[in-house]
NUZA-482114 format. One record per residue: residue number from 0; residue in one letter; z, y, x of N, C-alpha, C in turn. Coordinates in Angstrom, 2 decimals. Example, Ala and Ser with C-alpha at 12.3 -4.5 7.8 and 13.67 -1.06 7.14 Angstrom:
BEGIN
   nr  rest      n_Z      n_Y      n_X     ca_Z     ca_Y     ca_X      c_Z      c_Y      c_X
    0     A     7.80    -5.69    13.19     7.80    -4.50    12.30     7.80    -3.30    13.20
    1     S     7.08    -2.25    12.85     7.14    -1.06    13.67     7.87     0.03    12.90
end
This chain:
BEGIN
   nr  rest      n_Z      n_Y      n_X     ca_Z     ca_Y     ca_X      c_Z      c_Y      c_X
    0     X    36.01     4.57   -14.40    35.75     5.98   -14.57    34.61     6.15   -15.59
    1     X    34.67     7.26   -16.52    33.72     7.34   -17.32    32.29     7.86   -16.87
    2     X    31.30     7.84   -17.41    29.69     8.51   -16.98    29.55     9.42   -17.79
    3     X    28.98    10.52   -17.24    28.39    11.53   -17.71    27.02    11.31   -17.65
    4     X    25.85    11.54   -18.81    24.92    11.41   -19.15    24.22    11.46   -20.39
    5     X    23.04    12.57   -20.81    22.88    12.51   -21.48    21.84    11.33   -22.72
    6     X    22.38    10.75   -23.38    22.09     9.76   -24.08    21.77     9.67   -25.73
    7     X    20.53     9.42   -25.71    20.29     9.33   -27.37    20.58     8.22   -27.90
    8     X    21.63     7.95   -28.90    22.11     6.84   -29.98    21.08     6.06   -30.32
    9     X    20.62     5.13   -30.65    19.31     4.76   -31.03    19.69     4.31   -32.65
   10     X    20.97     4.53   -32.71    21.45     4.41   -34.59    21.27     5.72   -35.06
   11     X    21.48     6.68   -34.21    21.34     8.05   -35.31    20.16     9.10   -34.47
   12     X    19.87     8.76   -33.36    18.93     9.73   -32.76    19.94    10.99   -31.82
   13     X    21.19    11.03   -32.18    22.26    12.21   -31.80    22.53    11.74   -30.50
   14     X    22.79    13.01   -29.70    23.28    12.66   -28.19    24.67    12.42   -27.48
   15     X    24.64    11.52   -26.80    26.00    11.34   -26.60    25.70    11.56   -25.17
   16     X    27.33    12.25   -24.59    27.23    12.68   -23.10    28.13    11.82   -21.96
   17     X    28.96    11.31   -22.90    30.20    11.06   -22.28    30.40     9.60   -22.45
   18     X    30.32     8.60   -21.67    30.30     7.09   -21.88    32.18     6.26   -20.98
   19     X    31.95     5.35   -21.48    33.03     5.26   -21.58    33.07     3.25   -21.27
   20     X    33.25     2.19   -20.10    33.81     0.73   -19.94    34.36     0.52   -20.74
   21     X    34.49    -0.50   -21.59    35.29    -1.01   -22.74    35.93    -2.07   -22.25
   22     X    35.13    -2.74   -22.20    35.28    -4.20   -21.74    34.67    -4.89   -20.90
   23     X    34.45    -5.99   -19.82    34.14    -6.55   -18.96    34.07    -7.61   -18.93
   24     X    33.05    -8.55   -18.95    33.41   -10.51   -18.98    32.13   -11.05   -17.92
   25     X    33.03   -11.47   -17.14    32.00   -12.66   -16.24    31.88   -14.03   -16.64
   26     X    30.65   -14.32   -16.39    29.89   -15.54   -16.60    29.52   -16.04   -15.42
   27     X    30.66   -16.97   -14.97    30.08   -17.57   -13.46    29.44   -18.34   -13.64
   28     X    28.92   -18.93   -14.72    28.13   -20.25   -14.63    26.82   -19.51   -14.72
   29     X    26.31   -18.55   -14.90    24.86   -17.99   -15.36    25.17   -16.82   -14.51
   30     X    26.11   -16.06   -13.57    26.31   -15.25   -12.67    25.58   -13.88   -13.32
   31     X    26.45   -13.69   -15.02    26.30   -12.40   -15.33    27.41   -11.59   -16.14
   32     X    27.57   -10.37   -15.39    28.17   -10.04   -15.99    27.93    -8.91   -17.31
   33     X    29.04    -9.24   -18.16    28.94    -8.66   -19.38    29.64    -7.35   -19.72
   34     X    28.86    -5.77   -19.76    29.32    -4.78   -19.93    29.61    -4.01   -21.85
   35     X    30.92    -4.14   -21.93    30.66    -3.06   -23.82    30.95    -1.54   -22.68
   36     X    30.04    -0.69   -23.39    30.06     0.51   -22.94    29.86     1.51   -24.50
   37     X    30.85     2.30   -24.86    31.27     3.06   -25.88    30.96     4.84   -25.63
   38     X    30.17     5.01   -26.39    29.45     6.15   -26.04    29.78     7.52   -27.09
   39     X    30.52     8.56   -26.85    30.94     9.82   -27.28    30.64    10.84   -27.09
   40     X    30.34    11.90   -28.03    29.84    13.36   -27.95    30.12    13.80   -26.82
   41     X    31.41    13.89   -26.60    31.59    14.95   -25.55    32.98    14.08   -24.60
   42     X    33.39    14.49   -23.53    35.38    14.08   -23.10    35.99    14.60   -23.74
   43     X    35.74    15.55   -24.57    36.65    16.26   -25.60    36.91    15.70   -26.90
   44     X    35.77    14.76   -27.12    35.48    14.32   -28.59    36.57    13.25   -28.34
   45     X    36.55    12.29   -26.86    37.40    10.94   -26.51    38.53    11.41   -26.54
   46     X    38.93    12.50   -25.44    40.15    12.83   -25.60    40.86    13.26   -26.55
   47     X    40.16    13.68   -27.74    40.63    13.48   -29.20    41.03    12.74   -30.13
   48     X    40.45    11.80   -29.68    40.97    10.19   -30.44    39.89     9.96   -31.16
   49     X    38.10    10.73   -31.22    37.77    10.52   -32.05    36.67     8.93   -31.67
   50     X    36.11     8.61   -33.01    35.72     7.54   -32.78    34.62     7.36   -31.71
   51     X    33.87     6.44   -31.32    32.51     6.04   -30.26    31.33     6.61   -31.48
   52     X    30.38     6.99   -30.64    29.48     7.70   -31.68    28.13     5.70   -31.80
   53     X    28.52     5.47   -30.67    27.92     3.99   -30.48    27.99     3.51   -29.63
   54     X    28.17     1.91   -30.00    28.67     1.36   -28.27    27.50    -0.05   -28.52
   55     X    27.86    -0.10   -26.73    26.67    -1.60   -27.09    26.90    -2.89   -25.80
   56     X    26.17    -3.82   -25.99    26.90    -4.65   -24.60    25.54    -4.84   -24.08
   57     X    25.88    -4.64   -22.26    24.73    -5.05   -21.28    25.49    -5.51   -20.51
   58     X    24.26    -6.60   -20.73    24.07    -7.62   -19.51    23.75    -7.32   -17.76
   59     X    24.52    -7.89   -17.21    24.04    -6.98   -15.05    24.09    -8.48   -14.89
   60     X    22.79    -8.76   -14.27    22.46   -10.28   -13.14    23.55    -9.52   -12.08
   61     X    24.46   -10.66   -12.03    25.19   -10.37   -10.77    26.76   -10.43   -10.93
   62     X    27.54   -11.04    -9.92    29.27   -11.03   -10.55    29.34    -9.84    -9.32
   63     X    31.00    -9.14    -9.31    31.69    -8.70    -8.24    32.14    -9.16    -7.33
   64     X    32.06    -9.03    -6.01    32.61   -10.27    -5.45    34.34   -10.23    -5.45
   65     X    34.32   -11.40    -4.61    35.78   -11.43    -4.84    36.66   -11.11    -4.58
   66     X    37.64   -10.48    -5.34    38.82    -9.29    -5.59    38.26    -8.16    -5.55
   67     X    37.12    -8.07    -6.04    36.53    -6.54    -6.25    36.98    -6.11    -7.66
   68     X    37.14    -5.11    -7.87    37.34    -4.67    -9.62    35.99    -4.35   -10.34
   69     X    36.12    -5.51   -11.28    34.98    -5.72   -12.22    35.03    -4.78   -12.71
   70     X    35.61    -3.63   -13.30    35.03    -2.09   -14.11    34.44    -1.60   -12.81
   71     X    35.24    -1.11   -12.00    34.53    -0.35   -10.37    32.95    -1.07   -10.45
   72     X    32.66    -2.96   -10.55    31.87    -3.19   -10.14    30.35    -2.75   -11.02
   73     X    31.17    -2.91   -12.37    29.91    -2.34   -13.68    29.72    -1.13   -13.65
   74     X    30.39    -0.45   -13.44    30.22     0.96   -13.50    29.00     1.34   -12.39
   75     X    29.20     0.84   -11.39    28.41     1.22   -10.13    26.80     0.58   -10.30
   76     X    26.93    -0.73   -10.91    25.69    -1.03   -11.08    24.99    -0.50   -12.89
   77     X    25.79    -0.01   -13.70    24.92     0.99   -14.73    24.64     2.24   -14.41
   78     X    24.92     2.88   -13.21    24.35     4.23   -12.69    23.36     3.69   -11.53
   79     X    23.18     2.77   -11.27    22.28     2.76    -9.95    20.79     2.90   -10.39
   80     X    19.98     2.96    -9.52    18.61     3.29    -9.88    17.60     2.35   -10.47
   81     X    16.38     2.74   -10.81    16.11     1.52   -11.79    14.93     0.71   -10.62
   82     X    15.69    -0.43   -10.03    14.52    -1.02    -8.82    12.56    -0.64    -9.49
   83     X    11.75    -0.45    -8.71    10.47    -0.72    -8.46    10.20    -2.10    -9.41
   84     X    10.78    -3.49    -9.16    10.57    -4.64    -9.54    11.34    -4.64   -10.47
   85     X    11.64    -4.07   -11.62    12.33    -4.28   -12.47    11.39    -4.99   -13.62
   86     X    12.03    -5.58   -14.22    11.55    -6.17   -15.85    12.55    -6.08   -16.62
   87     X    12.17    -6.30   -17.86    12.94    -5.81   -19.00    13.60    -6.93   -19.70
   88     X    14.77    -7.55   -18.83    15.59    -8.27   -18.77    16.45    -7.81   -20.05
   89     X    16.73    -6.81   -20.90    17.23    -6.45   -21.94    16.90    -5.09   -21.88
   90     X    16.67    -4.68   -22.80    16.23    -3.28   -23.49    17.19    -1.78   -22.88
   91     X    18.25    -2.12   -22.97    19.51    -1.39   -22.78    20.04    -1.68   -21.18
   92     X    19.45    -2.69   -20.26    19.92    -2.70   -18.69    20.09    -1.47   -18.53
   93     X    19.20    -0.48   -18.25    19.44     0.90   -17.61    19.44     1.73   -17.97
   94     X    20.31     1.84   -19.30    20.12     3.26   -19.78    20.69     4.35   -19.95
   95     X    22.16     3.72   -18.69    22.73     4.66   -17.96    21.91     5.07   -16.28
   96     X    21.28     4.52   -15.94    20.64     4.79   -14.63    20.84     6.16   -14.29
   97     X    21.14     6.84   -13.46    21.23     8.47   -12.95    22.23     8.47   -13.46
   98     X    23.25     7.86   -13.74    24.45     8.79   -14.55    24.83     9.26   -13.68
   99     X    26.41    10.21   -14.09    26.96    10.39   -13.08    28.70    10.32   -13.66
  100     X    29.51     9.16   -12.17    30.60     8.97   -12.66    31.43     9.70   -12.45
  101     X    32.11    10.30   -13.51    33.36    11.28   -13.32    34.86    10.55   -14.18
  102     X    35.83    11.75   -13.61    36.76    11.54   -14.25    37.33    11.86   -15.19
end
């Protein structure tokens, strides 16, 4: 499901609202998984065919377990909150945090 959230490009400064799972890859040997998340003006702009205004890949410490659906599982952990103990494990971990997932 896509996120709603408002988001500044860090290529053009312009906001994007509407985010969008691309792709998904687990790394069981280093137990991380790998999120592309493609980011668009609006659901109107996607549902247009038009292009990603910018997309980028983050990294989540952590696989799905098993027979869980790895989009269900990324999705849930790029809206969750940003722990107390966090460090800046990559720049871009949470910068969907608060989203909110719609359809």
């Amino acid at each position: 499901m896509p996120l709603q959230k408002d988001y500044e490009t860090p290529s053009t400064g312009a906001l994007a609202s509407y985010h969008v799972v691309q792709q998904v890859s687990l790394d069981y040997v280093s137990t991380l998984t790998g999120v592309t998340v493609a980011s668009y003006l609006s659901k109107e702009a996607k549902d247009a065919g038009r292009f990603p205004m910018y997309a980028q890949q983050i990294q989540i410490a952590g696989l799905p377990e098993a027979g869980a659906d790895a989009r269900e599982f990324a999705e849930a952990q790029l809206v969750a909150a940003i722990p107390a103990d966090a460090t800046a494990q990559t720049a871009n971990r949470y910068a969907f945090s608060g989203a909110q997932v719609v359809e």
